[in-house]
TINU-243916 format. One record per residue (C-alpha): x, y negated, z; residue number from 1. Coordinates in pm, whole numbers, padded with zeros to 5 digits. Example, Ala and Ser with C-alpha at 12.3 -4.5 7.8 and 13.67 -1.06 7.14 Angstrom:
// residues 2
east_north_up_num
01230_00450_00780_1
01367_00106_00714_2
***
This chain:
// residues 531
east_north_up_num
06584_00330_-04964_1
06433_00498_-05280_2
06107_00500_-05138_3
06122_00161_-05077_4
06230_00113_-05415_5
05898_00302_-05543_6
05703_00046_-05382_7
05799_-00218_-05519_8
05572_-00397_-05780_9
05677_-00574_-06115_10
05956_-00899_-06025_11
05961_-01241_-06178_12
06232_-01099_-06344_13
06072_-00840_-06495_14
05811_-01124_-06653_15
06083_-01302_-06802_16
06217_-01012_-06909_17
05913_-00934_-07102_18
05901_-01271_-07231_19
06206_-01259_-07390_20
06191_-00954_-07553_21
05822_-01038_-07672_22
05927_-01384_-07718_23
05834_-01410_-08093_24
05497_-01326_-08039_25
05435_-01602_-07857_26
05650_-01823_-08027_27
05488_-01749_-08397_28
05105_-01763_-08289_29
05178_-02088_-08070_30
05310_-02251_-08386_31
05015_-02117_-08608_32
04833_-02260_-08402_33
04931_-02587_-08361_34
04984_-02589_-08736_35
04619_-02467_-08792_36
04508_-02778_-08573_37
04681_-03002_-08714_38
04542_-02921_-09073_39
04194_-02946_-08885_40
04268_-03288_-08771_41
04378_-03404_-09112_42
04152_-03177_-09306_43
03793_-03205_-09060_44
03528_-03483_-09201_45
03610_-03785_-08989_46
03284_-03922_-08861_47
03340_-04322_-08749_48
03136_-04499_-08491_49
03067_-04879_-08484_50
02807_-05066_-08236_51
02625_-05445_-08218_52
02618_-05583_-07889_53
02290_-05788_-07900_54
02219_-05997_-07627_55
01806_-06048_-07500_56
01848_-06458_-07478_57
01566_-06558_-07202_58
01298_-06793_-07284_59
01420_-07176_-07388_60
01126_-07324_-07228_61
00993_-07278_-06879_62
00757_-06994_-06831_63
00597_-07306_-06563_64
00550_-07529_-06846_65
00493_-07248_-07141_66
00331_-06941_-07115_67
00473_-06650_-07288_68
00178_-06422_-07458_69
00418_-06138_-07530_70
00509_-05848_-07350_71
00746_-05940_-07090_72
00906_-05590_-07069_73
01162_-05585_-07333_74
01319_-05222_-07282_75
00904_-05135_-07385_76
00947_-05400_-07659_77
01314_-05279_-07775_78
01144_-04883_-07805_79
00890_-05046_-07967_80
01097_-05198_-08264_81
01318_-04912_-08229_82
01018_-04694_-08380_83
00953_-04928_-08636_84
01303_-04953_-08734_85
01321_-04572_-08774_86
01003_-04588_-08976_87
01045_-04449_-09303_88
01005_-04760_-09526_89
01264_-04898_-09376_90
01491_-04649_-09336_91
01425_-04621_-09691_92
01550_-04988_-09708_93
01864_-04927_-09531_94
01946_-04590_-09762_95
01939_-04825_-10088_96
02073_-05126_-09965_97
02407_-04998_-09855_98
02384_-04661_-10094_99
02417_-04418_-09854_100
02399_-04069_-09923_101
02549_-04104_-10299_102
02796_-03853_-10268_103
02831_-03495_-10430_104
02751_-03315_-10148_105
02453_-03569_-10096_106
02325_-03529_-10466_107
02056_-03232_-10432_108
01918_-03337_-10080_109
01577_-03400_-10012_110
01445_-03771_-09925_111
01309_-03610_-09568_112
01700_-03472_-09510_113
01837_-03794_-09553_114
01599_-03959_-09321_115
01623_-03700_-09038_116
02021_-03723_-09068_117
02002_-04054_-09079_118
01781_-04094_-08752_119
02041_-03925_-08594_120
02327_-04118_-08681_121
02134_-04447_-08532_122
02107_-04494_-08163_123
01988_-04738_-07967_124
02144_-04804_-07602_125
02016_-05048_-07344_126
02176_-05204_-07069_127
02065_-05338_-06729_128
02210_-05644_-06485_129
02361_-05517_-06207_130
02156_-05710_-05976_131
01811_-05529_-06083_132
01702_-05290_-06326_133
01574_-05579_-06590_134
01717_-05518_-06958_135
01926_-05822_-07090_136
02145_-05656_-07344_137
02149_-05391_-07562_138
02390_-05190_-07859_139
02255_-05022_-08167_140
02525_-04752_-08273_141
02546_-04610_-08578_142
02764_-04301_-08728_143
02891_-04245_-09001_144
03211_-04142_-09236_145
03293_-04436_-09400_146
03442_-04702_-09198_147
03334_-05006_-09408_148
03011_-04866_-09465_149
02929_-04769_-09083_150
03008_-05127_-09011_151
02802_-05274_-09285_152
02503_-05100_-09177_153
02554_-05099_-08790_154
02544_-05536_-08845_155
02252_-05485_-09073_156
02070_-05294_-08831_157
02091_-05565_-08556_158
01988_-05826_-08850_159
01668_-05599_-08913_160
01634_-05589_-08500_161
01645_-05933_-08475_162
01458_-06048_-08786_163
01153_-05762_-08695_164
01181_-05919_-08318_165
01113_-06256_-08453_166
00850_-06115_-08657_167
00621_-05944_-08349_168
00696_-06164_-08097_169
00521_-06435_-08400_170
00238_-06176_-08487_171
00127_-06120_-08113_172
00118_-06472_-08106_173
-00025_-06522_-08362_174
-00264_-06252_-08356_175
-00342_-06305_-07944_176
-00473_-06698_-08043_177
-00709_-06550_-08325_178
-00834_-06301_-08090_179
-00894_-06591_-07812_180
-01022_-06773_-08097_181
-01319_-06569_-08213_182
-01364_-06486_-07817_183
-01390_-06876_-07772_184
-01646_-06895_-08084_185
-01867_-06623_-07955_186
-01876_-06765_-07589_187
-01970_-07083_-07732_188
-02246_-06988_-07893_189
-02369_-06860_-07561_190
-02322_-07102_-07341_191
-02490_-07329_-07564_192
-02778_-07101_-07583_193
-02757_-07094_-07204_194
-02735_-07465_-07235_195
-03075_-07443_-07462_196
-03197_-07234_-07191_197
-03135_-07448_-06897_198
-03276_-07733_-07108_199
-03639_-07554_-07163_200
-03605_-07483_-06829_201
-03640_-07794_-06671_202
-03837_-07957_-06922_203
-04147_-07723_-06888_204
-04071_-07691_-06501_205
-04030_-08139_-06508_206
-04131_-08248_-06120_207
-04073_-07896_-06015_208
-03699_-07872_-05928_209
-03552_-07797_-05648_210
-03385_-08184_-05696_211
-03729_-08376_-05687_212
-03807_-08206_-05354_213
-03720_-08509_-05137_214
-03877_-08765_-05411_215
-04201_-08532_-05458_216
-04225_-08541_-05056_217
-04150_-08878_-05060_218
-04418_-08965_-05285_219
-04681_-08722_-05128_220
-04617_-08892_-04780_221
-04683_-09216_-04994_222
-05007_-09111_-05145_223
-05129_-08959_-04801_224
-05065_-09332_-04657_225
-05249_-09474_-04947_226
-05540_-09212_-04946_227
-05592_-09306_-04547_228
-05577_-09668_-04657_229
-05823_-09639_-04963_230
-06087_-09421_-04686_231
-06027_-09673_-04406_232
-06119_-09981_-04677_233
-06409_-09784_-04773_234
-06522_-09721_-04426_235
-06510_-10101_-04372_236
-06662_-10122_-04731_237
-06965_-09951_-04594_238
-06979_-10161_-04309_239
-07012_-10434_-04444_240
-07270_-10328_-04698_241
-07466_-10213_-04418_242
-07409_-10505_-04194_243
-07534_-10720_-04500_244
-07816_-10515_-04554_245
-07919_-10553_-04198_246
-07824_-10953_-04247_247
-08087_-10961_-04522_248
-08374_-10766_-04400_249
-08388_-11033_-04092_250
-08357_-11285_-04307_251
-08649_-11200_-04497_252
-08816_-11111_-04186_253
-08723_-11493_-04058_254
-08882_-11628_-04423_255
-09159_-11387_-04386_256
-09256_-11517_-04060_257
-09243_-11879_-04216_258
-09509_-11766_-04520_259
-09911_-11862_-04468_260
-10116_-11554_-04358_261
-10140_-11283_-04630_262
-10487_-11201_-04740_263
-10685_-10856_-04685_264
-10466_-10618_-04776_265
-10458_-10240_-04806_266
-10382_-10010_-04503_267
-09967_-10058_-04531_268
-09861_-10247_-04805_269
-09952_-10670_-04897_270
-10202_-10684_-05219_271
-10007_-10757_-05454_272
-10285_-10861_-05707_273
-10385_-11178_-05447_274
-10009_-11260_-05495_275
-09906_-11527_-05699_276
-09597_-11541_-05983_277
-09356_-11686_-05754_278
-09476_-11412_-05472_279
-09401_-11128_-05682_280
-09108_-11283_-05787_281
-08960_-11310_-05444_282
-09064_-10957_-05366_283
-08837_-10774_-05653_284
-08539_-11023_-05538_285
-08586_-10853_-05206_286
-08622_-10518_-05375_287
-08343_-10562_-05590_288
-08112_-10678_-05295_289
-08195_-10296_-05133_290
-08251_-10113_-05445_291
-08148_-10062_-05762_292
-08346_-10130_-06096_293
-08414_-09814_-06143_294
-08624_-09770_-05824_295
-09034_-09722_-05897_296
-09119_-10025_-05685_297
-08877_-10249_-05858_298
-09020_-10111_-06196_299
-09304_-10164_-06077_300
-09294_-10528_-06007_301
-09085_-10612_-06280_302
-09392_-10510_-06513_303
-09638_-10723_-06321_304
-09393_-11043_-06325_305
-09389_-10977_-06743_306
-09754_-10917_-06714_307
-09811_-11250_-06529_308
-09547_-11443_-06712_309
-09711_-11340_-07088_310
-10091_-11458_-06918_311
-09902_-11782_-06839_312
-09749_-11810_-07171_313
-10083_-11751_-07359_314
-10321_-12005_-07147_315
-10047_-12264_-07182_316
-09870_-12514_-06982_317
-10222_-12756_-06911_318
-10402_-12445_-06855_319
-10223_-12333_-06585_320
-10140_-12663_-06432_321
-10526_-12711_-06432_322
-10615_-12348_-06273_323
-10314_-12297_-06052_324
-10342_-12396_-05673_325
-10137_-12659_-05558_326
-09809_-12601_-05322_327
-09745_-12778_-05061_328
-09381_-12885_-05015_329
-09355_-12566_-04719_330
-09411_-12327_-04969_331
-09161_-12476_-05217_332
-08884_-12505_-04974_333
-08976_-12166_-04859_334
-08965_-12009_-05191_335
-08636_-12203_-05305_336
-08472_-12051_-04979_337
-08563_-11677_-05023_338
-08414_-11746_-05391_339
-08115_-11851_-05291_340
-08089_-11564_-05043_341
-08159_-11314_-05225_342
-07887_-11424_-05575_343
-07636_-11446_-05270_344
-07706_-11077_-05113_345
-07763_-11013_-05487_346
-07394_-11140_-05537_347
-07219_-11020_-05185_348
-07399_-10683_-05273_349
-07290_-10656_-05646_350
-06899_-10765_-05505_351
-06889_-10486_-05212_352
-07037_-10226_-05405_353
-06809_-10242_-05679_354
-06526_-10242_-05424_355
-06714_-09937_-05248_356
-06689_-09760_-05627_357
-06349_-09866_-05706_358
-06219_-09720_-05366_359
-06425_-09377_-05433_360
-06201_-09399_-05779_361
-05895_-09459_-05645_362
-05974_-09201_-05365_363
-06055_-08898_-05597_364
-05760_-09057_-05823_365
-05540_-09033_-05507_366
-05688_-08666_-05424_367
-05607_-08537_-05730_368
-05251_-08650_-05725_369
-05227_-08526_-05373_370
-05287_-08182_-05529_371
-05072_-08209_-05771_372
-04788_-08310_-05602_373
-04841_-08037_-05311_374
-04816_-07786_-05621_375
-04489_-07934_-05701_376
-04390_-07919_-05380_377
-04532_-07545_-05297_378
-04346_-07449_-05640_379
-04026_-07559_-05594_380
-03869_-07281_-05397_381
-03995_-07039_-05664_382
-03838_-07279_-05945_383
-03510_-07296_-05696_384
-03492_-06888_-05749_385
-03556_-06916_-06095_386
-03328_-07196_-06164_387
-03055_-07041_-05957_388
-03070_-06759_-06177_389
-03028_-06970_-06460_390
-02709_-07142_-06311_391
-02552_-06839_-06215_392
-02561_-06710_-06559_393
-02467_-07032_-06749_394
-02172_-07127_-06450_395
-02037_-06794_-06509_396
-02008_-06820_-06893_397
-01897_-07229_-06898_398
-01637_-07088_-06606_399
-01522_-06793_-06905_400
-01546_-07032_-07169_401
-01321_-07256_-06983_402
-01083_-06986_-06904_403
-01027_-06901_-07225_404
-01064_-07252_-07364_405
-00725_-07289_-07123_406
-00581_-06943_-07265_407
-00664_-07044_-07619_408
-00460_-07385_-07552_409
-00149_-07177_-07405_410
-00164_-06923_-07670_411
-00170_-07198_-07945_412
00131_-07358_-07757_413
00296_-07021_-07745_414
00303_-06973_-08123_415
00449_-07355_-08164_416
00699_-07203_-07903_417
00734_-06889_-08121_418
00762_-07048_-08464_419
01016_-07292_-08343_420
01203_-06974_-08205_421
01212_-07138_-07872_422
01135_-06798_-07720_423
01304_-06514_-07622_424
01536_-06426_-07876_425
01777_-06142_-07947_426
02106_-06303_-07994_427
02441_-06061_-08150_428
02737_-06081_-07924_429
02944_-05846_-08062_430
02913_-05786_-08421_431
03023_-05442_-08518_432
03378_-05404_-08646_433
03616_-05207_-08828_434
03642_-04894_-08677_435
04002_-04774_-08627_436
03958_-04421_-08496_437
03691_-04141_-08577_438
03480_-04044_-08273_439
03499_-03657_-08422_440
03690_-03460_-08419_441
03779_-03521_-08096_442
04140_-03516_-08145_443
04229_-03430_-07776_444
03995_-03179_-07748_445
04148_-03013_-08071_446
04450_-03082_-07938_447
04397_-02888_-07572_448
04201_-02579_-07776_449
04485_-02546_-08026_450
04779_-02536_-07715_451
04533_-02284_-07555_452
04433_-02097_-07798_453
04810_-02059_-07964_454
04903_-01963_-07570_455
04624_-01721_-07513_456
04689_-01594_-07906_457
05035_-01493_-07808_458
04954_-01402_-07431_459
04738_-01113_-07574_460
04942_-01008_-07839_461
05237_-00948_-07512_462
04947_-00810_-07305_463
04840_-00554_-07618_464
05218_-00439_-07700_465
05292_-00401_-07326_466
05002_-00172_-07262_467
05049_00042_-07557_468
05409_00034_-07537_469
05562_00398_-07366_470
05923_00355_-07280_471
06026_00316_-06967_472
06250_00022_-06852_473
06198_00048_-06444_474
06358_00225_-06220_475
06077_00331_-06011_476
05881_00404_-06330_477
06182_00625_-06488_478
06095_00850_-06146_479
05766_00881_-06142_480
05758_00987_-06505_481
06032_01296_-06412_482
05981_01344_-06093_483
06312_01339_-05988_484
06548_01092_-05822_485
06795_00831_-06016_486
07112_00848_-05884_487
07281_00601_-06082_488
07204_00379_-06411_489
07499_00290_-06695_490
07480_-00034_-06790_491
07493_-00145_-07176_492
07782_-00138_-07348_493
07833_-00492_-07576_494
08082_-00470_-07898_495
08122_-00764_-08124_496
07817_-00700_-08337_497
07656_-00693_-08055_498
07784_-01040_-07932_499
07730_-01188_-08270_500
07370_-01075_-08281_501
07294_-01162_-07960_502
07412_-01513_-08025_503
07233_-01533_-08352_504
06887_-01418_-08161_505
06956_-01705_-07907_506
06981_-01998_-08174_507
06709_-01851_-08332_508
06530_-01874_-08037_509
06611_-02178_-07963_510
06519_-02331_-08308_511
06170_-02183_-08315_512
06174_-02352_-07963_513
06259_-02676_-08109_514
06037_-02618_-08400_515
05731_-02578_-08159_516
05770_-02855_-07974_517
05821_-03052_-08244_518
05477_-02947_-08384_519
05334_-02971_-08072_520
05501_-03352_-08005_521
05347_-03403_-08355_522
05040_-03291_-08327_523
05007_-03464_-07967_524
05089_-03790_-08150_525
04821_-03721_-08410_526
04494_-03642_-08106_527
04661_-03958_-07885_528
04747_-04202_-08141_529
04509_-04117_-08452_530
04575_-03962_-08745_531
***
């Protein structure tokens, strides 16, 4: 049985032995403890926390009908104003409007200080739809440790929000339609020098285009028609001038025939010295119906006619009359005929040869536009290329000049939208209010270190004096240290001083008890409830 006994380790009893007769220290650091936290709590700089809802309103006006020309992605567009909210200048702003930073501790600290502690106090937290991961709402949170004053600037910094929204969402409108503007300008200019271009174009190339094709082929097939009309009129032209030719010479040869018998005459030709005025004179008719004036025969016997008609005039009228040989009535008729023959061939011949000329005119006239219109026609596909080129260059700028003609519109109906604030807007939903409790200390936190550190305070101290301390109180300990057996144990003799002092130890006890769960009751009110 005593070597059971040996074996056996330290009893529950034995704790709560230990407890109680190291109760005070664990009682007395506890209470520190809590006492120590609850002079943080009341004592620790209280920094307060108040937050602005704001609320990304969606455009008034259908995107259909209206256009928007700013960035659609407003998380992009909230980090955006978030950086120039956080800018210096107007953190600057924010420091002297609600004179922050004037206390004491404040006084000596350097502009740059203030700003970085004051970038840290501002947040800026966005929130999403549950339905997709768009942004339509988010809270700007500021810190600080003044209630009023946190509040004052936490609504002030969604005014600034919205009011610098309002602002860019205006200047890229604004500054998107001048842009399109001076883009419109400069595209302008070159379609209208495009325009000049084309213009040249077809004005030096005028009956070249590929669009007077048909009419130019039309027109050649025309002229070809009229050319083989003009030759077959000439043909028949020279027909007839050589059918009345042939009509003359056999009527002279018919008159001939009819004339008394021609003197001796040289080998060939009729003397034309034995012939008389009105001879000669019907010889150069019948020359001039085959030849022209210019011929040597008709020159010729035009100067003997003058020749003979000045003798005439010189001998006079009697003279002649008297010396001249009388004609008989045959040789009058005969003479009056071959006069009137020869002024009608004269007259047929004059008509058909200046038909025969004015049909060689119009021929080479028709030729020569023949030519010129097979040029036109032989040019065109090279003008086509050239013209194409043209096109394609000036139907690519009008199509950009009407593409941002239309952007230019939208744009300028954008900024209407925009300075009417019929755009997306940032509206406040929850303004930021009072705030009630301090986000730090964190009062519960305090609260759990203080229990656990005033336990684990007191929990060593026991731990320490129980290690160090060298009496013995167990049986199986009392042995081991002699090396010898117990054979009995005397229990503790109580008098009445003994009594009383135990009973005084107990209500002690019991009050420091009470007194630490008062301060820990208290100081659990204080991290739950606010101080």
């Amino acid at each position: 049985m005593n070597t059971a006994k040996r074996r056996e380790g330290p009893s529950a009893g034995h704790y709560l032995s230990v407890i109680s007769r190291r109760r005070w220290f664990l009682i007395t650091p506890f209470c520190v403890a809590i006492l120590v936290g609850m002079v943080l709590a009341v004592k620790l700089p209280k920094l307060y926390e108040a937050s602005t809802l704001i609320f990304v309103q969606p455009q008034r006006v259908p995107e259909k009908i209206v256009t928007p020309v700013v960035d659609k992605d407003v998380e992009n567009r909230i980090n955006t104003l978030s950086q120039q909210i956080m800018s210096r200048s107007n953190l600057e702003r924010v420091i002297a409007k609600f004179d922050l930073f004037t206390d004491a501790k404040s006084s000596g600290m350097l502009i740059e200080d203030k700003l970085t502690i004051l970038r840290k106090r501002i947040k800026v937290e966005v929130g999403r739809t549950r339905s997709s991961k768009d942004t339509d709402s988010f809270s700007i949170i500021y810190q600080g440790y003044d209630p009023q004053t946190t509040m004052k600037v936490a609504n002030g910094l969604a005014t600034f929000f919205i009011d610098e929204n309002l602002k860019v969402r205006e200047g890229m409108a604004v500054g998107t339609s001048d842009f399109l503007d001076s883009e419109l300008e400069a595209m302008r200019k070159r379609l209208e020098d495009q325009e000049q271009l084309l213009k040249k174009f077809r004005e030096k190339n005028m009956g070249e285009l590929p669009e007077q094709l048909d009419s130019n082929l039309r027109i050649l097939e025309r002229l070809n028609q009229q050319l083989a009309q003009k030759e077959e009129s000439l043909r028949s032209a020279r027909v007839s001038l050589a059918a009345l030719e042939s009509e003359i010479a056999i009527k002279q040869s018919a008159l001939a025939a009819l004339a008394p018998p021609p003197g001796p005459t040289t080998p060939g030709r009729e003397s034309e010295d034995q012939m008389s005025l009105d001879q000669l004179r019907d010889k150069l008719a019948g020359l001039q119906s085959s030849y022209t004036d210019q011929h040597p025969d008709v020159v010729r016997l035009k100067a003997k006619v003058r020749k003979l008609e000045k003798q005439q005039t010189g001998t006079g009228q009697g003279s002649d009359s008297a010396t001249s040989a009388p004609v008989d009535a045959a040789s009058s008729v005969r003479r009056y005929t071959s006069a009137q023959l020869n002024a009608e061939a004269v007259r047929q011949k004059t008509v058909i040869n200046g038909s025969i000329n004015a049909l060689e005119v119009d021929i080479v006239r028709l030729n020569q536009e023949i030519r010129d219109y097979q040029r036109r026609v032989e040019a065109a596909p090279k003008r086509e290329q050239e013209l194409l080129t043209i096109k394609r260059d000036y139907d690519n700028i009008r199509s950009s000049y009407n593409s941002l003609l239309n952007r230019k519109l939208e744009a300028d109906i954008a900024v209407n939208m925009e300075r009417k604030q019929k755009g997306e807007q940032f509206q406040i939903v929850d303004v930021a209010r009072l705030p009630e409790k301090p986000i730090s200390p964190d009062y519960r936190k305090l609260f759990l270190i203080t229990v656990l550190a005033g336990l684990g305070l007191g929990g060593g101290l026991v731990f320490v004096l129980e290690i160090t301390d060298t009496s013995v109180r167990r049986l199986d300990k009392l042995e081991e240290e002699i090396g010898l057996p117990v054979l009995t144990t005397v229990p503790r003799i109580f008098d009445e001083d003994d009594h009383r002092w135990h009973r005084m130890k107990i209500m002690a006890t019991a009050a420091s008890l009470v007194v630490a769960f008062i301060l820990t009751a208290a100081f659990a009110v204080m991290a739950f409830h606010g101080v």
